[in-house]
C-alpha positions as a Markdown table, in Angstrom:
| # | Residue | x | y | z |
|---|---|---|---|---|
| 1 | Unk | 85.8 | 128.8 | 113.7 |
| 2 | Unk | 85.7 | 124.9 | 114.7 |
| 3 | Unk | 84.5 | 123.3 | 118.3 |
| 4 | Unk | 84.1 | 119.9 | 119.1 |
| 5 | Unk | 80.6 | 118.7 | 119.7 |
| 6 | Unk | 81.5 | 116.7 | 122.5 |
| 7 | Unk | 79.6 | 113.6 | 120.5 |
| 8 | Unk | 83.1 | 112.2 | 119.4 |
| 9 | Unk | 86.9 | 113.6 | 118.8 |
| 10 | Unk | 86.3 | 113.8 | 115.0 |
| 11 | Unk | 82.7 | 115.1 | 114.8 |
| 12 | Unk | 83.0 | 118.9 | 114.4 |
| 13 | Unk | 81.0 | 122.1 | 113.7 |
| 14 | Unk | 81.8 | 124.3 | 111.1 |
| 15 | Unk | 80.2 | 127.8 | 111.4 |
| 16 | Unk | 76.0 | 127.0 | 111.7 |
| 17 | Unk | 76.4 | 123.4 | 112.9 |
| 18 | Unk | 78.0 | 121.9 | 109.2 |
| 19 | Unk | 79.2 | 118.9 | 110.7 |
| 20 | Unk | 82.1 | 117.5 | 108.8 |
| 21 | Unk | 83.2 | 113.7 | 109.7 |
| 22 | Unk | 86.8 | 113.2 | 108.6 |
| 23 | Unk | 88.0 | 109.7 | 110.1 |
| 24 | Unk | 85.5 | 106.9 | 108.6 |
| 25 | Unk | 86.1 | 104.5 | 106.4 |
| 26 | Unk | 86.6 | 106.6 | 103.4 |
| 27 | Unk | 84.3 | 104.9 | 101.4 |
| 28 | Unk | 81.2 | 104.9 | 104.1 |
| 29 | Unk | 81.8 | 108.5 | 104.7 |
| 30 | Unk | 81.5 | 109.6 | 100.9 |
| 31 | Unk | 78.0 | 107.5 | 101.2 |
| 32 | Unk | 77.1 | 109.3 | 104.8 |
| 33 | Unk | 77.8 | 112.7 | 102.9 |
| 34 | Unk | 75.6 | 111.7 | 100.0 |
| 35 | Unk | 72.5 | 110.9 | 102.4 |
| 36 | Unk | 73.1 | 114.0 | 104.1 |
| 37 | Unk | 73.6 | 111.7 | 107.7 |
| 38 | Unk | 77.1 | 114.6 | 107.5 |
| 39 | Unk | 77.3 | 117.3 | 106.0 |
| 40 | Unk | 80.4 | 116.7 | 103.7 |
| 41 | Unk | 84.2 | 116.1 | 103.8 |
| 42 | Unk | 87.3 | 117.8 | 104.7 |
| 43 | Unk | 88.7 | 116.3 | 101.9 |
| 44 | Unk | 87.1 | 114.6 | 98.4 |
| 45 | Unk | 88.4 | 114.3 | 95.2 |
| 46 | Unk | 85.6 | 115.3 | 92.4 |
| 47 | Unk | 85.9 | 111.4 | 91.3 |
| 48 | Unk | 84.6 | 109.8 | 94.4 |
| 49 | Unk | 81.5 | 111.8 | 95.0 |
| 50 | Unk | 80.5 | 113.4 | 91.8 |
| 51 | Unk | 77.0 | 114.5 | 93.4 |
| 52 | Unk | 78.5 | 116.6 | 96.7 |
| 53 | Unk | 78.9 | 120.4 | 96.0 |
| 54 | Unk | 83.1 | 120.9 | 95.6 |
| 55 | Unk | 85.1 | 124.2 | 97.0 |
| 56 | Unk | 86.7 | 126.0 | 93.5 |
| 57 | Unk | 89.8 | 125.7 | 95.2 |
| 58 | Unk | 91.9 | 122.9 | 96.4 |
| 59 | Unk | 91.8 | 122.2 | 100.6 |
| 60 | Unk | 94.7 | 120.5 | 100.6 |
| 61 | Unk | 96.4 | 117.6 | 98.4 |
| 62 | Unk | 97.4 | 113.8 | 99.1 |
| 63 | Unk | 100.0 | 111.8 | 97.5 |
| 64 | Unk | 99.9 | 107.9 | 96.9 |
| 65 | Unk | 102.3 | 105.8 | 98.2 |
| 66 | Unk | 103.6 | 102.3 | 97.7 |
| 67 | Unk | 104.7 | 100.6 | 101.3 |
| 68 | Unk | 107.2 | 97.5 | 102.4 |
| 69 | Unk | 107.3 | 96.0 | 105.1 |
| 70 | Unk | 111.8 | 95.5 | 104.1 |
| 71 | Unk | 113.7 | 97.9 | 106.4 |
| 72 | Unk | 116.1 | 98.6 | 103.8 |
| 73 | Unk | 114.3 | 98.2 | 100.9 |
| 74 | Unk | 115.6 | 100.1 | 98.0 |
| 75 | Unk | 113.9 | 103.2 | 96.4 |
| 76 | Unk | 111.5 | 102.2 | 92.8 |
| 77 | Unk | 111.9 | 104.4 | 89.9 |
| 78 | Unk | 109.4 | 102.7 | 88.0 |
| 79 | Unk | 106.2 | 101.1 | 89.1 |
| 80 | Unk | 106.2 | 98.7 | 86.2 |
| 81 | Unk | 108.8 | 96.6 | 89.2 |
| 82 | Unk | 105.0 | 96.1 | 90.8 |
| 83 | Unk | 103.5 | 94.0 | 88.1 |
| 84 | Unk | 104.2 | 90.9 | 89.6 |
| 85 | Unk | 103.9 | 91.7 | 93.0 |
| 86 | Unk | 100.6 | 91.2 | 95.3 |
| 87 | Unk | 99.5 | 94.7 | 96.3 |
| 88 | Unk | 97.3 | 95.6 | 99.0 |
| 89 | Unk | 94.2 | 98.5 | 98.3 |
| 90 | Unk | 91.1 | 99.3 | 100.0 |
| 91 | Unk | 88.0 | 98.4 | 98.7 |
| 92 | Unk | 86.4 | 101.7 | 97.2 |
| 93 | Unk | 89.5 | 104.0 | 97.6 |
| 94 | Unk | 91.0 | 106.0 | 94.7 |
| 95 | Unk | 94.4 | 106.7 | 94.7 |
| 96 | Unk | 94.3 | 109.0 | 91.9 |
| 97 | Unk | 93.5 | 108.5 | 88.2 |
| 98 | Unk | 97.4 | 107.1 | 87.6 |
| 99 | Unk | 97.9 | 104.7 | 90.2 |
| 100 | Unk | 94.2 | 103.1 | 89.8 |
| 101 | Unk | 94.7 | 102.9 | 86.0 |
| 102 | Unk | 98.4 | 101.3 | 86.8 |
| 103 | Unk | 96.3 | 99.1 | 89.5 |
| 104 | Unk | 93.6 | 97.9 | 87.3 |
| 105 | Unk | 96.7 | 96.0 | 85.6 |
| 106 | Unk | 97.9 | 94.1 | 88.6 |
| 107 | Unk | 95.3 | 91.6 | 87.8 |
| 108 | Unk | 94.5 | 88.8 | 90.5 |
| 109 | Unk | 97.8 | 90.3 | 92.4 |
| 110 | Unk | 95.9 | 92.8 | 93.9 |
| 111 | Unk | 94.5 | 92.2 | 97.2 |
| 112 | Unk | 91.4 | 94.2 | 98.3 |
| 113 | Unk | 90.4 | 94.6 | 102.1 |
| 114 | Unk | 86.5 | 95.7 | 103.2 |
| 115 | Unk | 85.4 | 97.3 | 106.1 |
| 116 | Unk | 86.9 | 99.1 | 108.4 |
| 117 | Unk | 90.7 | 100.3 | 109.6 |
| 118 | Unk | 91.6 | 99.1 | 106.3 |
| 119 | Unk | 95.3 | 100.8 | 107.1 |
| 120 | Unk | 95.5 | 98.9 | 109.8 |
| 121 | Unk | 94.7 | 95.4 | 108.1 |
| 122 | Unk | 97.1 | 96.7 | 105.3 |
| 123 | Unk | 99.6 | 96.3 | 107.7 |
| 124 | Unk | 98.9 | 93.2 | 109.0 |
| 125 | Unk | 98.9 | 91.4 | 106.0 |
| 126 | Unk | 102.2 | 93.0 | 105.4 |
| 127 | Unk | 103.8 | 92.3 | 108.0 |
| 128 | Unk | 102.8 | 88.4 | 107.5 |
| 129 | Unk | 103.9 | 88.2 | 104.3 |
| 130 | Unk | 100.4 | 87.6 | 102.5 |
| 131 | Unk | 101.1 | 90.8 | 100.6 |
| 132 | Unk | 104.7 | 92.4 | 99.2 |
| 133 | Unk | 103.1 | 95.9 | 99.1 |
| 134 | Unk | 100.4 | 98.3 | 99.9 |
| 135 | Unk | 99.2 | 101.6 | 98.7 |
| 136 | Unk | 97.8 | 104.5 | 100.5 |
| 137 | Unk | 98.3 | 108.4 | 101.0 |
| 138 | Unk | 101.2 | 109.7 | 102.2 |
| 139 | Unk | 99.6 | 111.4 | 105.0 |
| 140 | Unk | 96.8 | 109.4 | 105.8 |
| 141 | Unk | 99.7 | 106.6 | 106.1 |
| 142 | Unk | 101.9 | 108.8 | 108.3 |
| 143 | Unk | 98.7 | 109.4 | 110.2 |
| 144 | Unk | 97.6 | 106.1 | 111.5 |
| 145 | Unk | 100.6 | 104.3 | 111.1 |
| 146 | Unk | 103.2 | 106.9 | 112.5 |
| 147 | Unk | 106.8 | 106.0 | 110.8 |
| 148 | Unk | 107.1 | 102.6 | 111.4 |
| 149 | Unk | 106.7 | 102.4 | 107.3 |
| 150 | Unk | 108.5 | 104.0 | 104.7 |
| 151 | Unk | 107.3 | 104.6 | 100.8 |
| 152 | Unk | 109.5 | 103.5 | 98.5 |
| 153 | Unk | 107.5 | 104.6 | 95.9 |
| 154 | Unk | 104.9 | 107.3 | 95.3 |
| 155 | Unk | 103.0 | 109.4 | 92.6 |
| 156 | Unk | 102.1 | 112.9 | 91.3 |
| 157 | Unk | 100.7 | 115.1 | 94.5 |
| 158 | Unk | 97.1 | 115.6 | 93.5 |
| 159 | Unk | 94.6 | 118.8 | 94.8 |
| 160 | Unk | 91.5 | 117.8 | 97.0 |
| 161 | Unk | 89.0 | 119.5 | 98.1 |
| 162 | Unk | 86.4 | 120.3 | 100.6 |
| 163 | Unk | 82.9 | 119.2 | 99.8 |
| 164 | Unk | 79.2 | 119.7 | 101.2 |
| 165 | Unk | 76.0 | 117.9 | 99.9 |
| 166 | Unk | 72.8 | 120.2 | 99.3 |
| 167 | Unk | 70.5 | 118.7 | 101.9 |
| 168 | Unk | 70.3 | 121.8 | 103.9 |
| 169 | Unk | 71.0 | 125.7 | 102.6 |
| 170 | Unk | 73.6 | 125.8 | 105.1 |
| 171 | Unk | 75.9 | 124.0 | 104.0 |
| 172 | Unk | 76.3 | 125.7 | 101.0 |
| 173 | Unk | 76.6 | 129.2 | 102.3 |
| 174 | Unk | 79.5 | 128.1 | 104.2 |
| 175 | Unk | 80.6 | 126.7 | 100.7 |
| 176 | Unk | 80.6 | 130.4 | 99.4 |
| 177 | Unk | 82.2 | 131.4 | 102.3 |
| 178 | Unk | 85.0 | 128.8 | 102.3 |
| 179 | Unk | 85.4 | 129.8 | 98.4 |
| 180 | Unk | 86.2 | 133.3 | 99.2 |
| 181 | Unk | 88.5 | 132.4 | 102.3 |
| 182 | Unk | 90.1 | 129.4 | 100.2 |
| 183 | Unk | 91.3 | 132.0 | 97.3 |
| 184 | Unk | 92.9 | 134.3 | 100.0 |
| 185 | Unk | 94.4 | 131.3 | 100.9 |
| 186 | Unk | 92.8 | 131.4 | 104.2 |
| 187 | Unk | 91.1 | 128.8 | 104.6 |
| 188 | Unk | 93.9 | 126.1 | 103.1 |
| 189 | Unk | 95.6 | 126.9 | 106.7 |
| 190 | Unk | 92.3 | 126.5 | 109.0 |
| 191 | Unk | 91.6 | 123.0 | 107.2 |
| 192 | Unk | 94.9 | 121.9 | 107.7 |
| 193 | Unk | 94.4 | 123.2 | 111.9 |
| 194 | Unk | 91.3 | 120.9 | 111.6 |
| 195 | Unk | 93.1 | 117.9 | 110.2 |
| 196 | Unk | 95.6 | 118.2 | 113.0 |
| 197 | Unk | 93.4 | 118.4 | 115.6 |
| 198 | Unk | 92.7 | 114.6 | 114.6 |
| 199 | Unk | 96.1 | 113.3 | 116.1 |
């Protein structure tokens, strides 16, 4: 069961009050979840927050795109064509193990934003030409920045999951429950209710 708290649109109640924050920066949110200010994510990759407490089964996936700002811009088979282009990331974001590794090659073509509505800055810089492309998750993408970008280029689908911190016994009881629901495939459906309820 999920209500809004009436605090803010994105700050919900899981069960016994687990709050789960799903729209900051992704970076300060894996940092609120680790100081227990939240009480974990709708969606983490093992990676990023080594120390939070990880469903055994995937939430949901994501799936890391590369974005131009060219209309037309043709389809890339390989991402080797990006080696000389200057490519846009967000400071502290993982796009999975194979598009950081190809990233860490790019060298001082890669262009890092801080702070917050990194999408959004993504974008901009974009659109002025300071950057040729940008990376981000296919959904995430689709979700702040609607169609008016299309990939034209994107990796493997990768699993994430839903993660709590052990600050308070709560959270993970409704970790054991969220197991048990997530291999009757239950619970991939209700996270996926609770992402949509973002737009």
């Amino acid at each position: 069961q999920i209500e809004k708290t009436g605090r803010s649109r994105n700050d919900f109640k899981i069960g016994a009050y687990v709050n789960l924050i799903c729209d900051y920066n992704e970076k300060r949110a894996i940092s609120m979840a680790k100081r227990g200010e939240i009480s974990g994510l709708l969606t983490a990759a093992h990676r990023e927050a080594p120390e939070l407490k990880f469903t055994r089964y995937p939430s949901t996936s994501y799936r890391s795109c590369f974005y131009s700002n060219e209309k037309n811009h043709k389809q890339i088979k390989d991402k080797k064509e990006f080696l000389n282009k200057k490519i846009g990331v967000i400071s502290g974001y993982s796009y999975g193990d194979k598009i950081d590794n190809f990233l860490e090659k790019i060298g001082k073509n890669l262009v890092t934003v801080h702070g917050e509505d990194g999408q959004r800055r993504l974008q901009g810089l974009l659109k002025s030409k300071r950057i040729d492309y940008f990376v981000e998750d296919e959904k995430v993408s689709s979700f702040k920045l609607g169609n008016s970008l299309k990939p034209v280029f994107c990796g493997e689908e990768s699993p994430v999951f839903l993660a709590v911190n052990d600050k308070r016994s709560i959270n993970l009881k409704v970790l054991d429950i969220l197991n048990k629901e997530l291999h009757k495939k239950k619970a991939k459906l209700i996270v996926m209710q609770w992402l949509s309820m973002l737009e």
